[in-house]
BARO-279188 format. One line per field, with one value per residue (C-alpha): x, y, z; residue number from 0. Coordinates in nm, 3 decimals, decimal comma. Layout:
BEGIN
u <- X:... .
v <- Y:... .
w <- Z:... .
n <- NUM:... .
! end
This chain:
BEGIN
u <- 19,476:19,128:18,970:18,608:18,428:18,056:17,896:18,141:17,859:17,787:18,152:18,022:18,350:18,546:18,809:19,123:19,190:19,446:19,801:19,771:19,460:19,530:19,108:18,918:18,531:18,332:18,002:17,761:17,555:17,544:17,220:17,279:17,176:17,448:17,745:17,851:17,887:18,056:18,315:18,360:18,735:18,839:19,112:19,026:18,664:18,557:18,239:18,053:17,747:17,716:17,669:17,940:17,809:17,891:17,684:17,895:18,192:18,167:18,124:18,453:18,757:18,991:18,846:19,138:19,076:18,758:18,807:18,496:18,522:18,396:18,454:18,185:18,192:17,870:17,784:18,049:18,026:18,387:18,335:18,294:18,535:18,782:18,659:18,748:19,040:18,948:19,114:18,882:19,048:18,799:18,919:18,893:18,842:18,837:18,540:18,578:18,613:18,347:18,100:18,164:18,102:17,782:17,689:17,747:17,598:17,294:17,290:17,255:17,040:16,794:16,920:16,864:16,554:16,709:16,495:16,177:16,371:16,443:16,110:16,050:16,211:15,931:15,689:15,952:15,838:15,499:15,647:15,592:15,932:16,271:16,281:16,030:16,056:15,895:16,025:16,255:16,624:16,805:17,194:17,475:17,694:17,664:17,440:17,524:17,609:17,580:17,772:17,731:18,077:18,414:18,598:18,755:18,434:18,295:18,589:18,650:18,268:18,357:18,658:18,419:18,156:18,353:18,504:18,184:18,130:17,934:17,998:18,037:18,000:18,045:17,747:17,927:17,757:17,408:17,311:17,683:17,724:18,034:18,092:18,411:18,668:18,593:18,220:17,865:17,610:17,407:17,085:17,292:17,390:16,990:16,890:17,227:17,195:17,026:17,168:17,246:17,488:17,528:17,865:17,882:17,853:17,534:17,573:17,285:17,382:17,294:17,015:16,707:16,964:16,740:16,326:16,032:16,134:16,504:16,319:16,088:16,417:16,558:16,511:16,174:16,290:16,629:16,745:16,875:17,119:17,241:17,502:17,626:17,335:16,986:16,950:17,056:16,711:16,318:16,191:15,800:15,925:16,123:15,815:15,578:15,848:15,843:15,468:15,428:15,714:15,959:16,177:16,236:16,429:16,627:16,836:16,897:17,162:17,066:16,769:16,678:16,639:16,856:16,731:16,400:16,047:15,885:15,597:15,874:15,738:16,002:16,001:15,615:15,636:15,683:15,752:15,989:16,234:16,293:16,579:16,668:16,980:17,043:17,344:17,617:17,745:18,043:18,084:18,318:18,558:18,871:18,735:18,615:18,977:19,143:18,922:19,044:19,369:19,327:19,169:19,475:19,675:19,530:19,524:19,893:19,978:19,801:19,986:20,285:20,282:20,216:19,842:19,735:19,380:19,280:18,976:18,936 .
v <- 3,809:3,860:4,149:4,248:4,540:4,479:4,824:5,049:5,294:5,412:5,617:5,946:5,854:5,552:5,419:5,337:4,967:4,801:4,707:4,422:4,273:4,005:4,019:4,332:4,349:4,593:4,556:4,866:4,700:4,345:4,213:3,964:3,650:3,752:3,785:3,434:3,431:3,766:3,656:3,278:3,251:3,645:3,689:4,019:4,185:4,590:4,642:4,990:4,859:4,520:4,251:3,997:3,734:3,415:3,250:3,417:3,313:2,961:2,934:3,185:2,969:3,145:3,505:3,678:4,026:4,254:4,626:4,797:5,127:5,358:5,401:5,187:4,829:4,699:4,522:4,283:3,989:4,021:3,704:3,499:3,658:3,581:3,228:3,183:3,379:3,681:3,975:4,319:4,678:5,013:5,406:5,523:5,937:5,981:6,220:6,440:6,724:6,658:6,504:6,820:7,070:6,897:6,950:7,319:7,369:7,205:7,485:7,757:7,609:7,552:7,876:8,104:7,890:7,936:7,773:7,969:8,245:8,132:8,070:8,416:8,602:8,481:8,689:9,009:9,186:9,213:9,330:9,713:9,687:9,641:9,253:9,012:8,862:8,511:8,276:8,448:8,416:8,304:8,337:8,034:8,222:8,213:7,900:7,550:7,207:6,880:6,628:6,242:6,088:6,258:6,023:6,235:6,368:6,457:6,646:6,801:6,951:7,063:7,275:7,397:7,482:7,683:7,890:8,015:8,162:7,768:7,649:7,297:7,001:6,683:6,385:6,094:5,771:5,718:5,565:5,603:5,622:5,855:6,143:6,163:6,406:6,616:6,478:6,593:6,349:6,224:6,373:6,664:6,745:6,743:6,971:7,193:7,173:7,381:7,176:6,798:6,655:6,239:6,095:5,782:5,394:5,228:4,909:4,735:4,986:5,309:5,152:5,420:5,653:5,950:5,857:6,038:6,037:6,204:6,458:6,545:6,660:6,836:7,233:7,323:7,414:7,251:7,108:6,732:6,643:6,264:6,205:5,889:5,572:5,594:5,352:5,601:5,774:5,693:5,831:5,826:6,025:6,285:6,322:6,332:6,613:6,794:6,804:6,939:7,182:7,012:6,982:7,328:7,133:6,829:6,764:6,417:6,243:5,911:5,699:5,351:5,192:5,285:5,345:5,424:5,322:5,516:5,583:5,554:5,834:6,054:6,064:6,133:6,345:6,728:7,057:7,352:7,248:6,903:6,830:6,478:6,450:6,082:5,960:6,232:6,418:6,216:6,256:6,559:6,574:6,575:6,325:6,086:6,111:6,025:5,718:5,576:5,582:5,419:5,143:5,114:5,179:4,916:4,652:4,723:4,678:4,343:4,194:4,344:4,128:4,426:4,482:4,844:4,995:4,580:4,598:4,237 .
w <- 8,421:8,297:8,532:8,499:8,639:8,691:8,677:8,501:8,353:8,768:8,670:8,472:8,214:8,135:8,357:8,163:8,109:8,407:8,239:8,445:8,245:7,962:7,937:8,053:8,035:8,108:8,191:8,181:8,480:8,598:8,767:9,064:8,834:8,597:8,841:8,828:8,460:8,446:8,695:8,541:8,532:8,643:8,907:8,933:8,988:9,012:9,168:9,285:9,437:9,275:9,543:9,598:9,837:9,961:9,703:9,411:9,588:9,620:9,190:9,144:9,256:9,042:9,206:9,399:9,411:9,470:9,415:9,519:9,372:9,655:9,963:10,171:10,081:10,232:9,909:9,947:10,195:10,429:10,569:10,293:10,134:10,443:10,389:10,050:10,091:9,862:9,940:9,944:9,859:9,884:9,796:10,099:10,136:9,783:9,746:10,084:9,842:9,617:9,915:10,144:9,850:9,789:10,114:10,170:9,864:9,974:10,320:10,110:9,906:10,162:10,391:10,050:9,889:9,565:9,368:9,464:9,398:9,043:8,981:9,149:8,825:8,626:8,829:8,858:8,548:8,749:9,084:9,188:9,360:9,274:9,398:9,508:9,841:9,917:10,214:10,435:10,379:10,666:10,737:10,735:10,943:11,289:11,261:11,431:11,179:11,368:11,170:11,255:11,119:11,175:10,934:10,577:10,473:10,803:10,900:10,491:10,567:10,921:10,733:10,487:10,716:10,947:10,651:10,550:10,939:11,106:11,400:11,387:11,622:11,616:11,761:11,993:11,919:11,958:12,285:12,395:12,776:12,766:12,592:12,397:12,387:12,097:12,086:12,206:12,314:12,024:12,166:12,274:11,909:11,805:12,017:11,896:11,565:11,297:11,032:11,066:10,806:10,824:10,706:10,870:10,740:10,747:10,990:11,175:11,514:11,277:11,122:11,064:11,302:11,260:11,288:11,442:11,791:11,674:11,440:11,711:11,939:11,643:11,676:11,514:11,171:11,156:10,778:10,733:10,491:10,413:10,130:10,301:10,296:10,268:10,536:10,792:10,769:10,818:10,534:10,635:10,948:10,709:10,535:10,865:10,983:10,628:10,690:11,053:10,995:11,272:10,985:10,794:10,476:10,383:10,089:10,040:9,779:9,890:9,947:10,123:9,751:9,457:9,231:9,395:9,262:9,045:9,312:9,612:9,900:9,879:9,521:9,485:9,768:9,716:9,929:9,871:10,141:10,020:9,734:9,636:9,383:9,249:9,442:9,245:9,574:9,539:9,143:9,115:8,820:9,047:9,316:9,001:8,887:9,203:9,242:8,882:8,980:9,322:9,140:8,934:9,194:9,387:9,148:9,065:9,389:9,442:9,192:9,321:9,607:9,827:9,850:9,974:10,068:10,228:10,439:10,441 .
n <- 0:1:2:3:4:5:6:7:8:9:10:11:12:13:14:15:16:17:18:19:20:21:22:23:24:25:26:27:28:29:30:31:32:33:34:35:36:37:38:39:40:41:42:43:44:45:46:47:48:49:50:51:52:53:54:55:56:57:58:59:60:61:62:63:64:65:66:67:68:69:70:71:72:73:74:75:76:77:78:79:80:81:82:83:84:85:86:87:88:89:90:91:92:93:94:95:96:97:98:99:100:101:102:103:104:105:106:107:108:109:110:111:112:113:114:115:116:117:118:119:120:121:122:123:124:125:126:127:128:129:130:131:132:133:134:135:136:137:138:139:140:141:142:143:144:145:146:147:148:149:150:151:152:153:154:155:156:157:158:159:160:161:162:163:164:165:166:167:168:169:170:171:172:173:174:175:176:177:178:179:180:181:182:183:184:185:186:187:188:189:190:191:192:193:194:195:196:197:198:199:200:201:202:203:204:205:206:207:208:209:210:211:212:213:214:215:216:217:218:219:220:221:222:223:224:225:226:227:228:229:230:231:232:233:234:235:236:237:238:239:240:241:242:243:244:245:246:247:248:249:250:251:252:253:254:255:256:257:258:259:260:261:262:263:264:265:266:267:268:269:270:271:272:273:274:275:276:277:278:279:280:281:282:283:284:285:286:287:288:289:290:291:292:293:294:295:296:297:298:299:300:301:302:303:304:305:306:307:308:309:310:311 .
! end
C-alpha cells in the first residue's frame, strides 16, 4: 500500500519506513494546497498537524487510514472522516514523561530565575561578596500547582510535582455546577494556585479558558504554564498580566499560531518571567521513540484487521 506522511521533518529524527508500505513518501512539510496531490492514490496517510478536512477527503477515495502522530487530533475533520468512512488512530499518552518534565522544569525555572542568574556570573567578578543576589528566589516545596486536565500528562505532572515537596490540585470544569470527587471548582483552583499548569484539549467549551477576568482571580504573582494548545490562553491578557504584575511568570510551549509571526505579541514582547519554547515539551528522546512505534504499531494493526488506538 502506498502510505505517505505529510510533515515528517516536525519528528527531531526519521521514523523508520512501515513494512506494510509498497510506496512510502515522506514529505518534509505539506502545505494545505498540496495535500490532495500528496495523498492521490495512498491508503495510508501520517499527519502531525497537517489538516485533513472534508475537502481533502472527498478527492482521496482510495484513503483508508489517518495516523495523526500525536496525541490531539484536532487537525483532522472526525466527521468527515466518519462520512467517508476513514478510520482515525492518535498515540495517545505518549509524551506524559517528556510533557511533565518540561513542565517542572519550567517551576524552577521561574521559582529560581535561572536565567538572570546566568547572566548574573557575568557581573560576579565585580561583586564585593561571595554571590550576587538579584530577584528573590522563592521555594517549590510547600507551594500549590493547579493543573487543568487530569488525563496521562496531567496526572504524570501531579506525580512529579508532589515528589519535589507541591501540593497539587486538580480544577473541575469551568462553569461546572458540581464539584467532582477529586476536583476543585475551576474558580476555586485560581484562587489556590501559585502555579497553574494546562493539560487539557482545546475544544470550542475551553476556548481562551484563561483571559483577563481569570488572571485577575489568580493570586497576585502566580506563574502560568501551557504545553497543551495555544488556544487555551488570551495572549493580550498574559501580556496585560505580565505587565501589572498579577502574573509573576509564564512559560509557554505553545502559542495561538504555529509557527507565530515574526512580529506576533508574545514573541516581540519581553520580561524576565516570560519563557516561550517552540512546541518541544513533548520531544524527549524516549517519548519520541515510543511514538514511532505506535505509529507502526498502529498501522500494523490496521491492516491486521484489528485496528487499535481508533478515535473515529
Amino acid at each position: 500500500m502506498k502510505i505517505v506522511f505529510l510533515d515528517s521533518q516536525t519528528l527531531p529524527t526519521p521514523m523508520a519506513r512501515p513494512a506494510e508500505a509498497s510506496i512510502w513518501e515522506e514529505c518534509p512539510a505539506t502545505k494545505d494546497s498540496e495535500v490532495i496531490n500528496a495523498l492521490a492514490g495512498a491508503e495510508v496517510a501520517i499527519t502531525n498537524k497537517v489538516k485533513i478536512t472534508r475537502h481533502h477527503l472527498e478527492a482521496l477515495p482510495d484513503l483508508k487510514l489517518i495516523c495523526v502522530a500525536a496525541t490531539g487530533y484536532d487537525c483532522i475533520d472526525i466527521e468527515s472522516c466518519r462520512a467517508h468512512g476513514v478510520l482515525v488512530c492518535n498515540v495517545p499518552a505518549y509524551s506524559s514523561k517528556s510533557v511533565s518534565e518540561h513542565v517542572i522544569a519550567s517551576i524552577f525555572q521561574l521559582y529560581r530565575h535561572m536565567p538572570s542568574y546566568v547572566a548574573a556570573s557575568q557581573e560576579w567578578y565585580a561583586s564585593s561578596h561571595f554571590c550576587v543576589h538579584k530577584a528573590p528566589m522563592k521555594d517549590v516545596a510547600g507551594s500549590v500547582l493547579g493543573i487543568v486536565g487530569k488525563g496521562s500528562i496531567g496526572g504524570a505532572t501531579a506525580n512529579l510535582a508532589q515528589a519535589v515537596g507541591m501540593k497539587v490540585v486538580y480544577a473541575d470544569h469551568k462553569n461546572a455546577t458540581e464539584t467532582r470527587p477529586g476536583y476543585v471548582a475551576f474558580e476555586e483552583m485560581l484562587a489556590q494556585a501559585d502555579v497553574i499548569s494546562l493539560h487539557c484539549p482545546l475544544t470550542a467549551l475551553t476556548k481562551e479558558l484563561i483571559g483577563e477576568q481569570e488572571i485577575s482571580k489568580m493570586k497576585p504573582g502566580a506563574f502560568l504554564i501551557n504545553t497543551a494548545r495555544g488556544g487555551l490562553l488570551n495572549e493580550e491578557a498574559v501580556i496585560a498580566g505580565l505587565k501589572s504584575g498579577q502574573l509573576g511568570g509564564a512559560a509557554l510551549d505553545v502559542l495561538q499560531q504555529e509557527p507565530p509571526h515574526v512580529d506576533a505579541a508574545l514573541i516581540a514582547f519581553t520580561h524576565p518571567g516570560l519563557f516561550i519554547t517552540p512546541h518541544v515539551a513533548w520531544a524527549g528522546e524516549a517519548s519520541v521513540d515510543v511514538l514511532k512505534e505506535t505509529l507502526l504499531s498502529n498501522i500494523s494493526a490496521f491492516v491486521s484487521g484489528r485496528p487499535q488506538n481508533v478515535v473515529s
